[in-house]
SEVEXKOL-464712 format. One record per atom (N, C-alpha, C, CB): residue in one letter; y, z, x; atom name; residue number from 1. Coordinates in steps of 0.001 Angstrom, whole numbers. Glycine has a CB too. Layout:
<atoms>
["A", [Y, Z, X], "CA", NUM]
...
</atoms>
This chain:
<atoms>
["X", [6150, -15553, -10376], "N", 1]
["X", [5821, -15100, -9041], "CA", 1]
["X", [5116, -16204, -8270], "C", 1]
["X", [4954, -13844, -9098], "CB", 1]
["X", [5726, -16789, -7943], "N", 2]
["X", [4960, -18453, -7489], "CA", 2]
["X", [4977, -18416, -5205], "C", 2]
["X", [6739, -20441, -8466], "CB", 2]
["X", [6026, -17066, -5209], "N", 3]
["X", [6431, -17156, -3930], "CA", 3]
["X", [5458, -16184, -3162], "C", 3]
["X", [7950, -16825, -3797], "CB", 3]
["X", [4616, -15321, -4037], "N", 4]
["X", [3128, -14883, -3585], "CA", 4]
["X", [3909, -12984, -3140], "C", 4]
["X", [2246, -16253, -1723], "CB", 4]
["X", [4742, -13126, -3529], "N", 5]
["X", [5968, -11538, -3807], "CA", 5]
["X", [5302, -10712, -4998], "C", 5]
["X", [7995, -12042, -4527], "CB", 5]
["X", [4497, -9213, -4678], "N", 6]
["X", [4252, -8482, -5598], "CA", 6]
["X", [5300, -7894, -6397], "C", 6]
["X", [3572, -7708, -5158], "CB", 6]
["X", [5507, -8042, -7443], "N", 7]
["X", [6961, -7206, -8323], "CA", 7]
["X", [6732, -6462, -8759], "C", 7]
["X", [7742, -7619, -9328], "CB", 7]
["X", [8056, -5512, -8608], "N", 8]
["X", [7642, -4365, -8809], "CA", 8]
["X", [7106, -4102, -10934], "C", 8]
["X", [9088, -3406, -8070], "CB", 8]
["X", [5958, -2943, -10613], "N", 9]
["X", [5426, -3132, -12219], "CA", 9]
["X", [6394, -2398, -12957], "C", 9]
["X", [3833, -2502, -12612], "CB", 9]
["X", [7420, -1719, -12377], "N", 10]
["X", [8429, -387, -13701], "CA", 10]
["X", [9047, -1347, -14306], "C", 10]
["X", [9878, 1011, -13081], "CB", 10]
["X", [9948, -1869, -13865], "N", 11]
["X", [10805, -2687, -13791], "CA", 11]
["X", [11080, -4746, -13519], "C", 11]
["X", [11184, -1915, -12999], "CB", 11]
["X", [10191, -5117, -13135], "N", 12]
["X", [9888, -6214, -13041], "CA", 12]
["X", [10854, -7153, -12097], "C", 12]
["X", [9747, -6549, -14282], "CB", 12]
["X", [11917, -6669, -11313], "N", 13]
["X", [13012, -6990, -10574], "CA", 13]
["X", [13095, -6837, -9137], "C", 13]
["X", [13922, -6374, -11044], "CB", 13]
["X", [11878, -5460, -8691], "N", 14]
["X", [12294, -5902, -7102], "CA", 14]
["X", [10658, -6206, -6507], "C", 14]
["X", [13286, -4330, -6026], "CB", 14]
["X", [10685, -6584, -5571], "N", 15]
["X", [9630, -7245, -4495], "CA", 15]
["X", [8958, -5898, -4126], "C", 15]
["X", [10380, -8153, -2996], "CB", 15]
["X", [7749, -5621, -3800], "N", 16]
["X", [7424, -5112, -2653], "CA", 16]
["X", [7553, -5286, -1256], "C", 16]
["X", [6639, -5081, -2750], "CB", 16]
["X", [8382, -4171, -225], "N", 17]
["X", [8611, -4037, 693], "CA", 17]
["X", [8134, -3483, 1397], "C", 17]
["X", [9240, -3911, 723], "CB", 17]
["X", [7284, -2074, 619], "N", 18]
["X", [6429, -1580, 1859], "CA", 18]
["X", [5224, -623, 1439], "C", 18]
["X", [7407, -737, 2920], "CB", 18]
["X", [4349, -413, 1320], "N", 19]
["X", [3046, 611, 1629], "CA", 19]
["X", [2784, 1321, 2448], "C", 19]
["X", [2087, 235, 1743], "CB", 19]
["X", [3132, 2626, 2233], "N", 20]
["X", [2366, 3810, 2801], "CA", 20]
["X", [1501, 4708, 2390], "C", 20]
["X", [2980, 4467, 3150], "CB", 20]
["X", [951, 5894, 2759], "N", 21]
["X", [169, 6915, 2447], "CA", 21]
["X", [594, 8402, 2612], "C", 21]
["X", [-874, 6693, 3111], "CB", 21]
["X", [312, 8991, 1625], "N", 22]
["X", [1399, 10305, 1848], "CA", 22]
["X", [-34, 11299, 1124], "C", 22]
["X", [3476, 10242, 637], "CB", 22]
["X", [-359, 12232, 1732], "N", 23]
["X", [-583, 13358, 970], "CA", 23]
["X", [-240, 13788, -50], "C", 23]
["X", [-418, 14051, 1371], "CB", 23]
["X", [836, 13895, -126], "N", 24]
["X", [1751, 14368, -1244], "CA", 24]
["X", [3008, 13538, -1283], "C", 24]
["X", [2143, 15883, -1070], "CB", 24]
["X", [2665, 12539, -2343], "N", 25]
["X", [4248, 11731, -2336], "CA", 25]
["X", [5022, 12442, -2611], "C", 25]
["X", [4601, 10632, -3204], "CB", 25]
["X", [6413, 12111, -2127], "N", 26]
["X", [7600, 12735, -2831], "CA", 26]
["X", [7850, 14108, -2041], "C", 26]
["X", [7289, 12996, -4517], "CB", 26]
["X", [6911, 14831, -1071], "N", 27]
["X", [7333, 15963, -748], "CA", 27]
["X", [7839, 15964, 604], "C", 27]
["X", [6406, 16842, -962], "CB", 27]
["X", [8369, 14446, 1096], "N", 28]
["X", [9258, 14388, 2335], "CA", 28]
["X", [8756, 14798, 3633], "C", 28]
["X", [10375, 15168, 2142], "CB", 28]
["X", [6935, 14520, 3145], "N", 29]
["X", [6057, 14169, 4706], "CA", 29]
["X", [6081, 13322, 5330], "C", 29]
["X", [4903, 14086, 4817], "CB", 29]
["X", [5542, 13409, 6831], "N", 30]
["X", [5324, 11832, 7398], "CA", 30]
["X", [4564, 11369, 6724], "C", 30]
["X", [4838, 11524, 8724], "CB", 30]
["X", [4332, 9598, 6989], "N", 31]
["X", [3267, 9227, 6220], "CA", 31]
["X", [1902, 9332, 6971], "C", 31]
["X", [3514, 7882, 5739], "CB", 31]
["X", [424, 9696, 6253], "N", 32]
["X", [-534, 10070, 6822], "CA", 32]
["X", [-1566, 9051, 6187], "C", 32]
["X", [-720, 11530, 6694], "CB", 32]
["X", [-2675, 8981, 6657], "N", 33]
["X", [-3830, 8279, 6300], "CA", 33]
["X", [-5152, 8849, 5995], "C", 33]
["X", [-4013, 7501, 7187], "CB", 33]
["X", [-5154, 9974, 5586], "N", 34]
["X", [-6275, 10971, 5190], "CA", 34]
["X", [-6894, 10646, 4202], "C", 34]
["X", [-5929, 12216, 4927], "CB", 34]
["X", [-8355, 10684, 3720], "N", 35]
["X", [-9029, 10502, 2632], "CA", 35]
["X", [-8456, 11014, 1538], "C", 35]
["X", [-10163, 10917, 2746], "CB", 35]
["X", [-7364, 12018, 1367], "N", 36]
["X", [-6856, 12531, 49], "CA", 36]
["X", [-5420, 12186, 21], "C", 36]
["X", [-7070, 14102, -153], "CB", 36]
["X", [-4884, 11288, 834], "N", 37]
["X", [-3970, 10666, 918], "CA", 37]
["X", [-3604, 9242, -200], "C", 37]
["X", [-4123, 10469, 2196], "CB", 37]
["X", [-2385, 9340, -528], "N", 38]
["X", [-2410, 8517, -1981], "CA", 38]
["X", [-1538, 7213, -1718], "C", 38]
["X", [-1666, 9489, -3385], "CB", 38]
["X", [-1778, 5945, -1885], "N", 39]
["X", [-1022, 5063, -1717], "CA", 39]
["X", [364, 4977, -2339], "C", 39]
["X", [-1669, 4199, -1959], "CB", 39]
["X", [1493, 4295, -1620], "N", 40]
["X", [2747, 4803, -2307], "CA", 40]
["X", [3453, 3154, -1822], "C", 40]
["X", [3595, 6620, -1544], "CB", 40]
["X", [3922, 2680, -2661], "N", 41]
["X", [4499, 1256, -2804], "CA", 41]
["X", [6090, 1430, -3425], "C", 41]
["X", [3435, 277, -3928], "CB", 41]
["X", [6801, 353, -2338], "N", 42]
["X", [7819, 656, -2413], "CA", 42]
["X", [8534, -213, -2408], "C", 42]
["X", [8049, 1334, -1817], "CB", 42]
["X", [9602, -340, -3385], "N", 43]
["X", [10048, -1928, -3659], "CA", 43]
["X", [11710, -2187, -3804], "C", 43]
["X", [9311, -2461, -5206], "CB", 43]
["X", [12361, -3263, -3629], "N", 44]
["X", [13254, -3650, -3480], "CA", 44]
["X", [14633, -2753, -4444], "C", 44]
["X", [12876, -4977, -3653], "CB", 44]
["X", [13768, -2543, -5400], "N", 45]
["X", [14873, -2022, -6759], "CA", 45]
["X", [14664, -23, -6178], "C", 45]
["X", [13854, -2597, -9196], "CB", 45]
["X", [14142, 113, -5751], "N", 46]
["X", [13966, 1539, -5204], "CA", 46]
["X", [12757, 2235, -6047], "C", 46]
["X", [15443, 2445, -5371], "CB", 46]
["X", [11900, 1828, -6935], "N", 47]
["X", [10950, 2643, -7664], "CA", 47]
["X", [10021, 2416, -6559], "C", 47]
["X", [10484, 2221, -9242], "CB", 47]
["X", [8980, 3565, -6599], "N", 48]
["X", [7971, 3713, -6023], "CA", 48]
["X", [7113, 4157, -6925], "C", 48]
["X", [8089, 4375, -5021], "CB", 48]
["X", [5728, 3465, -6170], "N", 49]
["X", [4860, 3156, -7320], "CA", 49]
["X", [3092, 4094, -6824], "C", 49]
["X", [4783, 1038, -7450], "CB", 49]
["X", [2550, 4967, -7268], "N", 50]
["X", [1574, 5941, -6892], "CA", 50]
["X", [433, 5325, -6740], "C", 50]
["X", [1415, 6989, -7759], "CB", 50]
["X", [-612, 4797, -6084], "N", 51]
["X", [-1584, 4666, -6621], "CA", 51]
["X", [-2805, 5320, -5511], "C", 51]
["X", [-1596, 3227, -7062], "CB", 51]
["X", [-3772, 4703, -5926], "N", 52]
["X", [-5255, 5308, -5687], "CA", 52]
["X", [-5053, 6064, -4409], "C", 52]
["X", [-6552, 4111, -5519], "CB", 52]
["X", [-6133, 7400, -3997], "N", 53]
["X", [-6066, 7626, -3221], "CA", 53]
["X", [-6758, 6854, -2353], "C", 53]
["X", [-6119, 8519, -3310], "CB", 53]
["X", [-6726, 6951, -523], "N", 54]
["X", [-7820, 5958, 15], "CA", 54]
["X", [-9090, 6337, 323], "C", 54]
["X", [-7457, 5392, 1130], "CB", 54]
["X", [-9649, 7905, -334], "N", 55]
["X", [-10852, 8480, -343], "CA", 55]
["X", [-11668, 7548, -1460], "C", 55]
["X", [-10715, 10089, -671], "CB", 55]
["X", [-10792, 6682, -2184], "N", 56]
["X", [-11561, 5920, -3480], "CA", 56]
["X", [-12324, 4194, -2807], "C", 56]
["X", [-9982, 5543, -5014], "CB", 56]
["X", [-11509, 4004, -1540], "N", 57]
["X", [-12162, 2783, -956], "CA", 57]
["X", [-12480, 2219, -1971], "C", 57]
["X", [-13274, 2889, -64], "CB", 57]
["X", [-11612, 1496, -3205], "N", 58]
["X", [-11516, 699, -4087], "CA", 58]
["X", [-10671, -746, -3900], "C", 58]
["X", [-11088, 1472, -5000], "CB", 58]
["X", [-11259, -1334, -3299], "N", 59]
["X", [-10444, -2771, -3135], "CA", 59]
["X", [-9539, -2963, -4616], "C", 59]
["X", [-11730, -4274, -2906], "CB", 59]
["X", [-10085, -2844, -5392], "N", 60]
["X", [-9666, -3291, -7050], "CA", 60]
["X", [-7775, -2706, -6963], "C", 60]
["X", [-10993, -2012, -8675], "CB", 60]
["X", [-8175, -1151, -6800], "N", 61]
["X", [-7070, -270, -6986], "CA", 61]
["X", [-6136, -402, -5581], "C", 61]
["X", [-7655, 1309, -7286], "CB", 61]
["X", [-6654, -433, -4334], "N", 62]
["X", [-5679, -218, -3052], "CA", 62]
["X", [-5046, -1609, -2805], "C", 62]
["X", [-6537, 323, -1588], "CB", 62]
["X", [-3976, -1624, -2285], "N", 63]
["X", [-3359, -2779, -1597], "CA", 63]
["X", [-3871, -3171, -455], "C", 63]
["X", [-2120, -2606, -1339], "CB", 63]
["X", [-5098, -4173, -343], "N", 64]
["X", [-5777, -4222, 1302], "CA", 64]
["X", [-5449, -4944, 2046], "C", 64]
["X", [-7012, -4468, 1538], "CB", 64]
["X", [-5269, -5263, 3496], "N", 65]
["X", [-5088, -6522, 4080], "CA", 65]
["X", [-6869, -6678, 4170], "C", 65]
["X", [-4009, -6537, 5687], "CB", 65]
["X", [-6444, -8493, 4240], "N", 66]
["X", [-7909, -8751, 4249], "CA", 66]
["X", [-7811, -9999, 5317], "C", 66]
["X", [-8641, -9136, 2596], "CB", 66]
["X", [-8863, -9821, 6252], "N", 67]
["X", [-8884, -11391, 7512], "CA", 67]
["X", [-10017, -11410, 7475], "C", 67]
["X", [-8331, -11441, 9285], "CB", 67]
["X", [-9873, -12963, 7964], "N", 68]
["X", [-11347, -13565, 8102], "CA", 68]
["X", [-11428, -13115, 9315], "C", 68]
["X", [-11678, -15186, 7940], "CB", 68]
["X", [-12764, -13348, 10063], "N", 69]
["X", [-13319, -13339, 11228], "CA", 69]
["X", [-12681, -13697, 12226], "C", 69]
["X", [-14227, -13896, 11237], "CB", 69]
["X", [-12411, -15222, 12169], "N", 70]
["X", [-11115, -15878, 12898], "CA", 70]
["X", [-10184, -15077, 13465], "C", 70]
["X", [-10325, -16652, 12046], "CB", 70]
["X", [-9530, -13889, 12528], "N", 71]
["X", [-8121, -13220, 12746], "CA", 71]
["X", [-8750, -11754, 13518], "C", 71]
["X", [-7095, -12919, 11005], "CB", 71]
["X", [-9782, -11615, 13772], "N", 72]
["X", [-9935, -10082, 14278], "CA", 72]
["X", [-10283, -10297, 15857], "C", 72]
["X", [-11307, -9132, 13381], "CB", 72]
["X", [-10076, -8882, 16167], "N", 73]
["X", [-10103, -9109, 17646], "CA", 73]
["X", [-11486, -8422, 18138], "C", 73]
["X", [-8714, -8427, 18414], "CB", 73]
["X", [-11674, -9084, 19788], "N", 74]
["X", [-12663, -8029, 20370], "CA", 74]
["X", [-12566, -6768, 20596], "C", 74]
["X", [-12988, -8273, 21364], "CB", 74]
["X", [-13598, -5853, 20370], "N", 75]
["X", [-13333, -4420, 20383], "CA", 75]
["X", [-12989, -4189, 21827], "C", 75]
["X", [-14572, -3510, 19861], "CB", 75]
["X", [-12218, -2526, 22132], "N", 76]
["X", [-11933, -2679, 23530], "CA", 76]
["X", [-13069, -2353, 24647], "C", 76]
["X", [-10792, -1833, 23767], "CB", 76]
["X", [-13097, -2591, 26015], "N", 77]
["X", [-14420, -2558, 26600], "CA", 77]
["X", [-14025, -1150, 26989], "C", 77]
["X", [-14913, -3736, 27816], "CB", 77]
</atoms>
């Protein structure tokens, strides 16, 4: 993995393509962002992958974007 591409962990063959949040994975909701809402990763080979909810605010466990200072903006007036 030298190209900085998360692979997928079932299977070891497709990329991650996308992260969302679902209440209930799998039960063909929109995706939501609620504290009991569960991260859901989704990758090239088609497995999707469950993890932490974001009530756990676990950097370790969630997929975060992270910016420096540099990259954020002024709040709006």
């Amino acid at each position: 993995m030298t190209d900085g591409s998360k692979r997928c962990p079932v299977c070891d063959e497709g990329v991650l393509v996308d992260i969302s949040y679902m209440k209930e994975p799998g039960d063909g909701d929109e995706p939501t962002q609620q504290p009991e809402s569960r991260e859901v990763q989704r990758f090239t080979c088609g497995h999707e992958v469950i993890g932490a909810p974001l009530a756990s605010a676990d950097a370790e466990r969630l997929e975060v974007e992270r910016r420096s200072s540099e990259e954020t903006v002024e709040p709006p007036s």
